[in-house]
N, C-alpha and C positions, 0 to 999 in steps of 0.2 A: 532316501535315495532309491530310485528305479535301479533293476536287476538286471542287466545283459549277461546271458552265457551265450558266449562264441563257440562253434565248436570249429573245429582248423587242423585239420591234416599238414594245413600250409604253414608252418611257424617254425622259428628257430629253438633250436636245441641247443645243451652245451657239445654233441656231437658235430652239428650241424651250425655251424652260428650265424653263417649267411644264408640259410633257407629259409624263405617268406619273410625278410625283415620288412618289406613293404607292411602287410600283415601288422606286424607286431608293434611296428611304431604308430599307424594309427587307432590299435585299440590303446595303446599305451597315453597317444593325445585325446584321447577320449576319457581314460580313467583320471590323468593328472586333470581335466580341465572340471570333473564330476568333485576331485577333492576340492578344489576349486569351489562350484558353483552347488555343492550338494545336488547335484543334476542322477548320472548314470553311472553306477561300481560296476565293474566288469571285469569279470571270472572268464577263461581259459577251458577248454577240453581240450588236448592235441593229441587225438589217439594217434599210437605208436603202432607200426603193423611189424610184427615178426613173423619169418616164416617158420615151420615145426623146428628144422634145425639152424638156430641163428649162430652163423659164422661169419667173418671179416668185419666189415662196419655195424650190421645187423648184432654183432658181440656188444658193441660199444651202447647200443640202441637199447639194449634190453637190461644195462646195468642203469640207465634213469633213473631219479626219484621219481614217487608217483606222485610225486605233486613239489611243488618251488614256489616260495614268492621272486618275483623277477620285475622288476622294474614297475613294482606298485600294481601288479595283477598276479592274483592267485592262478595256477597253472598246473592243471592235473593230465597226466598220460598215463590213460589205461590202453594197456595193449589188447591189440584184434589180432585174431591168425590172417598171416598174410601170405598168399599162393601169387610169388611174382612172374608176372607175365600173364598167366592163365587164369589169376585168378580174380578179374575185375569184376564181373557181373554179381560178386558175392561183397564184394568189399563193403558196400552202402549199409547193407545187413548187418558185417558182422562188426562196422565200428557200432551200430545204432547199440546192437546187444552189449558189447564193452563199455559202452558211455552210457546208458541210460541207468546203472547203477550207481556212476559217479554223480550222474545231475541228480538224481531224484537224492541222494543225501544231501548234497549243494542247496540242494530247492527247499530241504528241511531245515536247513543251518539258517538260509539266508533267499527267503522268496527270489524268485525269479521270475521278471514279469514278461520277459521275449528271449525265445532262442532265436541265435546266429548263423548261421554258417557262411564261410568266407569265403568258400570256392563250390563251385555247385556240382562236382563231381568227382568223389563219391559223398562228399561233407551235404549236399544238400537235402539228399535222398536220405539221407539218416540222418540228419535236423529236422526235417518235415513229420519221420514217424516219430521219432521222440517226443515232438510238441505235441501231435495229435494224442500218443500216451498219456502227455500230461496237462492235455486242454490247456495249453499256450501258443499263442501267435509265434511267427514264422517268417524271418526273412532272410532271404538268400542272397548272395554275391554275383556275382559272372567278371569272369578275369580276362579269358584270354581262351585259351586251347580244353580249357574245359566244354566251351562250347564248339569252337569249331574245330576238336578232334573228337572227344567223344560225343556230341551230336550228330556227328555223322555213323555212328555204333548202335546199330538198333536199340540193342537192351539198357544200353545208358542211355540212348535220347528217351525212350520211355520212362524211365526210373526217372528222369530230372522233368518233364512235363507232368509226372504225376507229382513230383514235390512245386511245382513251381503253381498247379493248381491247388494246391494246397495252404499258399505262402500266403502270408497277409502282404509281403511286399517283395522286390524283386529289387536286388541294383546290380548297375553295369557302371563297368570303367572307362567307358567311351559313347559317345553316341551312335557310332560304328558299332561299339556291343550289342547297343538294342537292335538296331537292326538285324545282327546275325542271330537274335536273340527270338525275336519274333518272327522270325525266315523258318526257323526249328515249331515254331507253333506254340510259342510262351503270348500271354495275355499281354500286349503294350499297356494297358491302363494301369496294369502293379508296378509296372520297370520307371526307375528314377537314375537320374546318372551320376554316380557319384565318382569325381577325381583323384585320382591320388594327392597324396601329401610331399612336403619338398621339406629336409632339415636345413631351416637357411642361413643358419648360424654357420655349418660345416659346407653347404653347399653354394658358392659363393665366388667370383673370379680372385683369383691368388695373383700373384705378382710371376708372370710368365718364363724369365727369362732366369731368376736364380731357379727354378723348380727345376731345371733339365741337367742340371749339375748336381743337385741333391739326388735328384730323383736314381740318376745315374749309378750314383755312388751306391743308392740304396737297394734298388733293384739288380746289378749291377749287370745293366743293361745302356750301350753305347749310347747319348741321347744329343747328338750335336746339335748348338744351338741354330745353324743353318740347314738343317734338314726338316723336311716334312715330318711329325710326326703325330701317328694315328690310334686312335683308343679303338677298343673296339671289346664291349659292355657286354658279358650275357654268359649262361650255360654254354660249354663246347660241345653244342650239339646239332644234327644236321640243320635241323629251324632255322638257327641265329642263325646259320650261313658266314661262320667264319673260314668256311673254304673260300668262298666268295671275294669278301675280305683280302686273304693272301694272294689269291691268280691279281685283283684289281692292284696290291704292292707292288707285283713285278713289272705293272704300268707305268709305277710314278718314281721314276729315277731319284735314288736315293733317300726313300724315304722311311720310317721307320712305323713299326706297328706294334703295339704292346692290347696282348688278348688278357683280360680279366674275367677270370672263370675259370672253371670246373668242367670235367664231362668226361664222356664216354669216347666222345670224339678225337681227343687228344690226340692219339695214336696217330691218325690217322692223318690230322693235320701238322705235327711236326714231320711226317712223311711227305706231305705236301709240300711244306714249306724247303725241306732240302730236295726236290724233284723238279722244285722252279727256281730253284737258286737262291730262296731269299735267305736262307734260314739263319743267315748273323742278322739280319733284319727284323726278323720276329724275335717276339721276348714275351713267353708263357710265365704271364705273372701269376696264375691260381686266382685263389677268393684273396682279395686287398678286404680289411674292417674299413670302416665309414671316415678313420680318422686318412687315409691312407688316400681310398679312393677321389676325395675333391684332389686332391695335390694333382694327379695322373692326369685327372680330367681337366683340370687348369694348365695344366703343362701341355698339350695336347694341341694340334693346330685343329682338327676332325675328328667328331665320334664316328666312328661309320658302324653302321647294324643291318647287314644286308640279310635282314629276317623273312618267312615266308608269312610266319603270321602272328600279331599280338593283338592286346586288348588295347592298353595303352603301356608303353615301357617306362619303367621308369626310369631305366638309365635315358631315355631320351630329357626326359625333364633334368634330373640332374645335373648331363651336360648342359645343357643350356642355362640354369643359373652358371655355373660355373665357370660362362662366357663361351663358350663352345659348342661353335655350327654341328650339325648332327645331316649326317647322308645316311638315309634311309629308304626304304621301299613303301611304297603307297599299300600301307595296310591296316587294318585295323585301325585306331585313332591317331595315326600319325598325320594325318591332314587337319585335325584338330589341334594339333602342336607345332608341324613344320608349314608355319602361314605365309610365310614369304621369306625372300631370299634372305632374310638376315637370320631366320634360325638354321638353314642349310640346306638342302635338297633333296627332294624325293624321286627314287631312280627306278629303273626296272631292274632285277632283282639278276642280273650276269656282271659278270667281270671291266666288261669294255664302260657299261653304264652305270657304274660303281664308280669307276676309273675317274671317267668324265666328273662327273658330280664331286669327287674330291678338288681335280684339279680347278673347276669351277669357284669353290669355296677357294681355294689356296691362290687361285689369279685377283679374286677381288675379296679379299677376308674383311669381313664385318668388324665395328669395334665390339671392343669383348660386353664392356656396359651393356652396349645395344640387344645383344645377342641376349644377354641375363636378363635383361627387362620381358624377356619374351615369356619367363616361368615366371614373371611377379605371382601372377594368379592363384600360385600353389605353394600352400602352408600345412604342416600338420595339423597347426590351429583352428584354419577354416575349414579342413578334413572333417575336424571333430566338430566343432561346430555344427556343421551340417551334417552330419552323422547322428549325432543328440539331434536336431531336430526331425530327422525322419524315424527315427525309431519312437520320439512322443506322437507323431501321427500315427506312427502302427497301434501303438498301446492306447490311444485315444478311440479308437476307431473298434477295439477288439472287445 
């Protein structure tokens, strides 16, 4: 079997269980498909960053094993000093310095024929010196805000053009990524586009009308079966634009909205939400597990995600197996997703054209099938699939 080490800042922890599972589940369909096909075994790095004095959740972070098997991939976290806020331009360094101890034992135990990296900042720049350490090819990711937040950051857009001249190969999550990809001064001839994956066992239209009584009971959040109601998929934080979100609520008489996520921004928006009146209206669900989240999003009349910027989301795809039109901003790969009215609407990114765009989907709603047919495309399966094949081009090549 061919040797992939990933290395992924972006992965879930038992701290952390909903952080990077995009990530995680398709190297995860990549290693089941390798036991499988004796193809690609894939090994884990997810450096851990603590700062000198780890306190609150950074406590929880630094009690880790250094290493777990988890879902048929070995997974080792060596910790980097981490200076948050200030301390970015050093980060690339100092996981490269943490992890290239753990890979070079890995690469003793069990060759390894390609490093990974899953997101291209700070993971790429310390993937790239790694491999050069260890005369191994090199391929990088691009997600989303890795490029076009820190691209726009002198010293990280340098660090990722010297790793990206370095890489034997380059993917993006969108074809919209290449583009902002190669806007920054990345080689187009390395960048390949690789999709997300869809679990479509879990992700799948549910039966709509008992889910809003369960769901009710469960959440215990009001969810009448005559009311509008709205999901709304992401970190709670300014990007997603779930302020956006709540002012576009107080639009649509009577209807309800359940935010799914986490963030910094919480505060700030259940302030919102009681300063517009809505706030029996909103229902701050947290992180929902996978078994949780299709229920919401099948129960759901609208995902709405009025983001500034992504790669590709994935709660976009998910709703939409799910049966559930998605109102969205024209950003990043969502024109590759939202192709016409039956997946849902793409708006300009304020309140009144939020507004619009739901009550659009809600005057003519699509059948739920139809709507789900629109992610056939997207499998873990074919993830991986085409994942094993572009890394046997790298390693072919190198």
């Amino acid at each position: 079997m061919k040797h992939v080490l990933s290395l992924s800042t972006l992965y879930p922890n038992p701290v952390s269980p909903r952080f990077g599972t995009f990530v995680a589940r398709s190297l995860e369909a990549l290693a089941k498909r390798g036991a499988q096909t004796g193809d690609w075994q894939v090994s884990v790095v997810n450096p851990v960053g603590l700062p000198p004095l780890s306190l609150g959740r950074y406590r929880d972070l630094a009690k880790l094993p250094d290493s777990a098997e988890e879902h048929g991939i070995s997974v080792h976290r060596p910790r980097f000093t981490l200076i948050p806020k200030v301390g970015a331009r050093r980060n690339a360094s100092a996981i490269a310095k943490a992890a290239l101890p753990v890979i070079k034992r890995i690469h003793q135990q069990n060759p390894i024929d390609l490093i990974d990296a899953q997101f291209f900042f700070p993971d790429g720049p310390a993937a790239a010196w790694i491999a050069k350490e260890m005369g191994l090819p090199v391929s990088i990711k691009a997600r989303g805000s890795d490029i076009t937040y820190w691209g726009g950051i002198d010293f990280a857009r340098e660090q990722m053009l010297q790793a990206a001249e370095r890489a034997a190969g380059l993917l993006a999550v969108s074809g919209s990524m290449v583009k902002e990809m190669t806007a920054i001064g990345m080689p187009r001839e390395k960048i390949s586009v690789h999709y997300t994956g869809l679990d479509r066992e879990r992700f799948r239209p549910l039966d709509h009308t008992q889910l809003r009584s369960q769901l009710s009971a469960e959440l215990g959040f009001a969810m009448p079966g005559n009311a509008p109601l709205l999901v709304c998929v992401g970190a709670l934080i300014e990007r997603k634009g779930q302020d956006i979100a709540i002012a576009a609520l107080a639009r649509i008489e009577g209807a309800r909205l359940v935010l799914v996520g986490k963030g910094d921004d919480e505060v700030h928006l259940r302030q919102l939400a009681r300063d517009l009146g809505v706030a029996e209206r909103v229902h701050f669900a947290g992180s929902l597990d996978h078994d949780m989240l299709p229920l919401v999003l099948s129960a759901a009349d609208v995902m709405v995600l009025p983001t500034a910027n992504e790669g590709l989301a994935n709660a976009w795809v998910e709703a939409l197996a799910c049966g559930t039109p998605v109102v969205t901003c024209n950003v990043g790969g969502a024109q590759e997703i939202i192709t016409n009215p039956t997946a849902g609407r793409l708006v300009k990114r304020d309140p009144e054209s939020v507004a619009a765009g739901i009550r659009a989907v809600l005057n003519d709603p699509p059948m739920r099938q139809a709507v789900a047919a629109m992610a056939e495309r997207f499998s873990w399966q074919t993830n991986a699939i085409e994942l094993a094949a572009y890394y046997d081009g790298l390693v072919a090549k190198a």
